[in-house]
C-alpha positions as CSV (number, residue, x, y, z in Angstrom):
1,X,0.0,0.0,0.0
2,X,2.4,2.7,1.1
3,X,4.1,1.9,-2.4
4,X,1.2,2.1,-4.5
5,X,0.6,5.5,-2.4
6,X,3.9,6.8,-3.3
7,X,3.8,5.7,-6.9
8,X,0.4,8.2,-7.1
9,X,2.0,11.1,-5.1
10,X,5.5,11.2,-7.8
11,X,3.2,11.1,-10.8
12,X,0.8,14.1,-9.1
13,X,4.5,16.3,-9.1
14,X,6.3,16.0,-11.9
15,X,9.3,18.2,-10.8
16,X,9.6,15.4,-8.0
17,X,10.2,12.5,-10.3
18,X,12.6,14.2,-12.9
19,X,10.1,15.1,-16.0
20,X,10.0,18.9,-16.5
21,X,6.7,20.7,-18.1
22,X,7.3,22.7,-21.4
23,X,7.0,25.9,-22.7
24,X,6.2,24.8,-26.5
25,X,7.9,26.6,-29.5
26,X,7.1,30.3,-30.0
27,X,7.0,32.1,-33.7
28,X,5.3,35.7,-33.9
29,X,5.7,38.6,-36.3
30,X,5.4,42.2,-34.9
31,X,4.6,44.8,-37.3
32,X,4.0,48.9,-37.6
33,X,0.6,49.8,-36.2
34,X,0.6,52.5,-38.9
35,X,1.9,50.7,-41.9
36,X,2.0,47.3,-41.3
37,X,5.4,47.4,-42.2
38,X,7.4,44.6,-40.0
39,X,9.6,45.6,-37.7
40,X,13.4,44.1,-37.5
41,X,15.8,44.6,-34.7
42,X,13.6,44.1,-31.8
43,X,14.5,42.9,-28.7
44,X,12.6,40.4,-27.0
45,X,12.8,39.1,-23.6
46,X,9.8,36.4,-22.7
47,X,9.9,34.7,-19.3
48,X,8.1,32.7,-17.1
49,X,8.0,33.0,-13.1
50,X,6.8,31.5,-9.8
51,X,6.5,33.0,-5.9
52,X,6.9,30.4,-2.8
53,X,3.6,30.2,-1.5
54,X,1.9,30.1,1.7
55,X,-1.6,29.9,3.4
56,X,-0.9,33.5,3.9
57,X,0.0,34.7,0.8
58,X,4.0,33.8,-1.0
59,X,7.4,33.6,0.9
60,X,9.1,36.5,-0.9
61,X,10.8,34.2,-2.9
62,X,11.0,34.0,-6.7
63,X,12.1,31.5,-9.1
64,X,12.8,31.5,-12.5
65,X,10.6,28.9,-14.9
66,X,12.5,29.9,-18.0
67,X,14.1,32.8,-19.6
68,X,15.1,33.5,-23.1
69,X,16.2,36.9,-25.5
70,X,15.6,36.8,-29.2
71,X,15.9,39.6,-31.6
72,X,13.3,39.3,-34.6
73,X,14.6,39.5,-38.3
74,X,13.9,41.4,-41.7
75,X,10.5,40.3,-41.9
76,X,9.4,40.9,-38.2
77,X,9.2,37.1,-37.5
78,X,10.7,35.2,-34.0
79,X,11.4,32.2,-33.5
80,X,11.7,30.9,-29.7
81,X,12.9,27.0,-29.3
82,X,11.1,25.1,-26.2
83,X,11.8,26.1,-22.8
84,X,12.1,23.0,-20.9
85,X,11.8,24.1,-16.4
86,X,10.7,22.3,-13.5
87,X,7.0,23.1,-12.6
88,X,7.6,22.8,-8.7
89,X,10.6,25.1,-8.2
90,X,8.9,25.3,-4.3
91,X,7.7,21.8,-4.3
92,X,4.0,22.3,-3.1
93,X,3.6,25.9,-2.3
94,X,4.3,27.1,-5.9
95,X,2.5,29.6,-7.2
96,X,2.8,30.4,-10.7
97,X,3.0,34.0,-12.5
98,X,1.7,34.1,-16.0
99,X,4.8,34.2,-18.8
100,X,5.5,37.7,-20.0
101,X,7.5,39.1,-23.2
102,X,8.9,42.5,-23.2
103,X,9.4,43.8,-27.1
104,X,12.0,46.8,-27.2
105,X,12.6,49.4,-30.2
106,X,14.0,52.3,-30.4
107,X,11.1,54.8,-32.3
108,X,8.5,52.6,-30.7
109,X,5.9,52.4,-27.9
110,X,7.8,49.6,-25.4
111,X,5.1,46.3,-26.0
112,X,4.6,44.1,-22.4
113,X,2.1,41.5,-23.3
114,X,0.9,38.8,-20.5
115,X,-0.7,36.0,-21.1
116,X,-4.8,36.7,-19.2
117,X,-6.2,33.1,-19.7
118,X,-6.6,33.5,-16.0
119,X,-5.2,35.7,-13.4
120,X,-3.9,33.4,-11.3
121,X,-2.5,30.7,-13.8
122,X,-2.4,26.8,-13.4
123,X,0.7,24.9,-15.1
124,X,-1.8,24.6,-18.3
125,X,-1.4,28.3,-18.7
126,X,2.3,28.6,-17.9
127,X,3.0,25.9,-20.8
128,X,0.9,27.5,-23.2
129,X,1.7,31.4,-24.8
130,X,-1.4,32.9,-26.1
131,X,0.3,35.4,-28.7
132,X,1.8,32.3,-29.9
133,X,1.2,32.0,-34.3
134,X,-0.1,35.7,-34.1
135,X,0.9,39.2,-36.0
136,X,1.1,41.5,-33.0
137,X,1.0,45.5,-33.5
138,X,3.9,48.2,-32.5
139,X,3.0,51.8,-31.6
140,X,5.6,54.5,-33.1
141,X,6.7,56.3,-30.3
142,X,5.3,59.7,-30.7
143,X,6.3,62.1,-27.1
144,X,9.3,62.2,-25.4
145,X,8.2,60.4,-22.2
146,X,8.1,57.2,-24.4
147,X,11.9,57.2,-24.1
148,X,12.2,56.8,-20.3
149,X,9.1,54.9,-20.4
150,X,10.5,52.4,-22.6
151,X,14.3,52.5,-20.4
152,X,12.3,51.9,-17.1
153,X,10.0,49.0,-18.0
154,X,12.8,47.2,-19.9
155,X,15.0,47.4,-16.7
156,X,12.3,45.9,-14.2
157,X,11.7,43.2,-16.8
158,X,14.9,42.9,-17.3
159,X,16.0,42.5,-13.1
160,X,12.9,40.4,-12.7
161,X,15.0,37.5,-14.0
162,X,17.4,37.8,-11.2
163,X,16.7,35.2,-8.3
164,X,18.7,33.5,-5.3
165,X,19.4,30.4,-7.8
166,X,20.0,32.8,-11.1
167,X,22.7,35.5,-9.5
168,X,24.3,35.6,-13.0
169,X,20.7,36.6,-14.8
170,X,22.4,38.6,-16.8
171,X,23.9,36.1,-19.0
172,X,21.5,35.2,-20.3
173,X,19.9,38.3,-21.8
174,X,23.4,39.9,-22.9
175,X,21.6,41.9,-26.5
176,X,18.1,42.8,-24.6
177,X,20.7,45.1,-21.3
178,X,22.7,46.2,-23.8
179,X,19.5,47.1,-26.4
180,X,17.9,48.5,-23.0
181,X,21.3,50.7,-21.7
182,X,21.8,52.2,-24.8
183,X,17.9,53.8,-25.2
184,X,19.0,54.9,-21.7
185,X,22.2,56.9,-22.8
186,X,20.2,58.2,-26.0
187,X,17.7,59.4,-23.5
188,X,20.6,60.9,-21.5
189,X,21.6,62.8,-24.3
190,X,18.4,64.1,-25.3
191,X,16.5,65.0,-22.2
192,X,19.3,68.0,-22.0
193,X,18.0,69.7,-24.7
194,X,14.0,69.3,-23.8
195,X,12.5,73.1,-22.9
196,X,9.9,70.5,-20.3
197,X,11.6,71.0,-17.3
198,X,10.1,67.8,-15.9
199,X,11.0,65.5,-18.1
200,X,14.5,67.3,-18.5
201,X,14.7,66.1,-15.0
202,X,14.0,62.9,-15.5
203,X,16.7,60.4,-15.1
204,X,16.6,56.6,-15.7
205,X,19.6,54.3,-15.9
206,X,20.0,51.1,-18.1
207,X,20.2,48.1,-16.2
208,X,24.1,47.3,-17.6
209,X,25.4,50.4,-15.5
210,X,24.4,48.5,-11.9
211,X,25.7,45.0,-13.1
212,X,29.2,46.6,-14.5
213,X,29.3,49.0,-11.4
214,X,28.9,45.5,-8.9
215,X,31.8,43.7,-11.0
216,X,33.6,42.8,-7.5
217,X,30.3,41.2,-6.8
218,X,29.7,39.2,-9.2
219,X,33.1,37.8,-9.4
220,X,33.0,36.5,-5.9
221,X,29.3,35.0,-6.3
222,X,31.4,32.8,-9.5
223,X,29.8,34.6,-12.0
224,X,33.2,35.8,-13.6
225,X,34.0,38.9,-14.9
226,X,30.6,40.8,-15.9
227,X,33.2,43.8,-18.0
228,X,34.7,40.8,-19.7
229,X,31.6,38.6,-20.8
230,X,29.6,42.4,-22.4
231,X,32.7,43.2,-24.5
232,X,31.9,41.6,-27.6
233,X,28.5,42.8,-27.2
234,X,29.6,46.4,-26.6
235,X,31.2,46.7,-29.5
């Protein structure tokens, strides 16, 4: 009996046993709300997240289902291979956050779109993307405040992937910090010639400037040099 009974419990947790859940294959094209003309060169970041929860709420914890950067082509298109994770990063007090993709372009409105099958998602909606096989619009950017609008959101999309078990996060989204700290410096430059003294004031920083500034950090947590690894990417 108490085999039979713990035969039943592996199979009901998945993560338990060894077989991880699946974030299928992704392809999407993202073209000009205005012209339909598709848009090449865009950063994406998509990612998937859980909390540690409790009867009271979550533990403060986060964990990271999957995370992945693409940049679409010519044509507009993506292509994101699986994303293979464990579906009970905190064993049984995981709750899931639906998957998120974060699509930035210089001259555009920064695109955040969420899956909303359900606002508190099961593992069917954290395997499944809804965008997935769709044509999805860009705004042009068309005031000034789209600039650090764009800078800010990027960066706490872009620190989101960071967790106790994912110090190096940034490794794995080298093109969408650099994409994101750049915008930042052209916004820099710019917001010194606006005449609106409030958004001449405004001041957002790129997400590369922390990690290169915590270099010493980094190294100790055996993440290796942080200057080193964006070099090529700096360029």
């Amino acid at each position: 009996m108490n085999k039979v009974f713990l035969l039943g419990f592996l199979l009901c947790f998945p993560a338990v046993s060894g077989f991880p859940a699946t974030m299928p294959p992704v392809r999407m094209k993202l073209v000009d709300a205005q012209d339909g003309s598709p848009i090449g060169g865009a950063h994406v970041l998509f990612q998937g997240s859980a909390q540690e929860g409790t009867f009271t709420g979550h533990g403060g914890r986060r964990a990271n289902l999957f995370v992945v950067e693409a940049v679409t082509d010519d044509t507009g298109e993506i292509r994101l291979p699986k994303q293979e994770f464990s579906p009970q990063p905190f064993f049984l007090n995981t709750t899931y956050n639906n998957p998120s993709m974060v699509v930035l372009k210089p001259g555009y409105v920064l695109l955040i779109l969420t899956n909303t099958l359900r606002i508190i998602p099961n593992l069917d909606e954290v395997t499944t993307w809804q965008y997935d096989n769709q044509t999805v619009k860009m705004k042009r950017a068309t005031t000034d405040s789209d600039i650090p609008h764009a800078v800010y959101f990027s960066k706490q999309y872009a620190e989101m992937t960071a967790s106790e078990k994912n110090i190096c996060y940034w490794k794995r989204i080298p093109r969408f910090l650099v994409a994101t700290d750049r915008l930042a410096a052209d916004w820099e430059r710019k917001r010194a010639t606006l005449t609106d003294a409030a958004l001449r004031n405004r001041v957002v920083f790129g997400p590369l400037r922390q990690i290169l500034m915590n270099e010493r950090f980094f190294v100790e947590k055996g993440c290796g040099s942080a200057k080193a690894f964006f070099e090529p990417y700096l360029r």
